[in-house]
N, C-alpha and C positions, 0 to 999 in steps of 0.2 A: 877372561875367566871370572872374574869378578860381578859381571853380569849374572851370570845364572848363580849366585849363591846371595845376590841380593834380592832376586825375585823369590829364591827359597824361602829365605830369612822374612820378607815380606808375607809370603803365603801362610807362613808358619804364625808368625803374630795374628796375622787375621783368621785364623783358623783358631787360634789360643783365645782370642776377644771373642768368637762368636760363641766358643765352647762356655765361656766365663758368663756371656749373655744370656745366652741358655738356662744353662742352672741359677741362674738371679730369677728367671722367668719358673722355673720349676720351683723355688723354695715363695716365691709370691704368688703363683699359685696356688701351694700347698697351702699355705694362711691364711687365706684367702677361702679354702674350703674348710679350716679348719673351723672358722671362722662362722663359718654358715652352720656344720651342723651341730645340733645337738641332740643331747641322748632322747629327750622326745618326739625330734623329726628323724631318729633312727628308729626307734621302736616304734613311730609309725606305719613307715615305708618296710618296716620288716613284717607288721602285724598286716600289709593290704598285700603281701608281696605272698602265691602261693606259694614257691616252693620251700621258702624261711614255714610257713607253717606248717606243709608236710613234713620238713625236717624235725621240726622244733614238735610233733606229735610222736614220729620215732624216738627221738631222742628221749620223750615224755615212757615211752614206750619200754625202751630199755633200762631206763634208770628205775621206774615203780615197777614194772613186771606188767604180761599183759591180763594175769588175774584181776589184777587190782584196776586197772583203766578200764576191764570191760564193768567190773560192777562202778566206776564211775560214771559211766555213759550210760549206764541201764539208769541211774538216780538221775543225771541231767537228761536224757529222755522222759521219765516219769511225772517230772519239776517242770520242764515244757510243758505236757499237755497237761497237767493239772492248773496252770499259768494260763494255759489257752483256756479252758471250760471255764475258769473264774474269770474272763475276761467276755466270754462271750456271755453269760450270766450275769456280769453287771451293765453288760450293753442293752440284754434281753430286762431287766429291772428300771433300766434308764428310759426304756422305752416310753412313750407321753402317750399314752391313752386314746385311742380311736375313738372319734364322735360317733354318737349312735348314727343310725339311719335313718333318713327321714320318714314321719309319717306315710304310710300308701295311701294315696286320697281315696 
């Protein structure tokens, strides 16, 4: 009788050590990633990440109202292509001058 409440008592320590093992292995991982990130390699992977910025637009959405975000976006589309014509106008002034053509003999 004694047999099986040793092999119990056995199974149960090593069952209690794996579980102990475990959570050492979970809290050194935890630190380990705590470790790694920080607020700027979160804010990047949130800023490259689409659905953080659909969220983060609704959210944009409900908190200002969307009166006010459409005339945001009417001013940063306007700011764009006024950005675009003064850039393609300093390319077109950048430009170096064409050699005449030569003489026709």
């Amino acid at each position: 009788m004694t047999r099986p409440t040793e092999d119990f008592e056995a199974r149960k320590q090593l069952l209690v050590a794996r579980s102990a093992l475990g959570r050492l292995r979970l809290r050194h991982d935890a630190a380990r990633l705590r470790e790694s990130l920080t607020p700027g390699q979160v804010g990047a992977a949130l800023v490259k990440s689409p659905a953080a910025r659909s969220a983060a637009f609704l959210l944009a959405i409900e908190v200002a109202g969307p009166n006010r975000i459409a005339r945001l976006l009417s001013f940063a589309s306007h700011a764009l292509s006024l950005a675009r014509m003064a850039g393609v106008a300093l390319a077109w002034l950048k430009e170096p001058p064409r050699p005449s053509e030569p003489p026709a003999p």
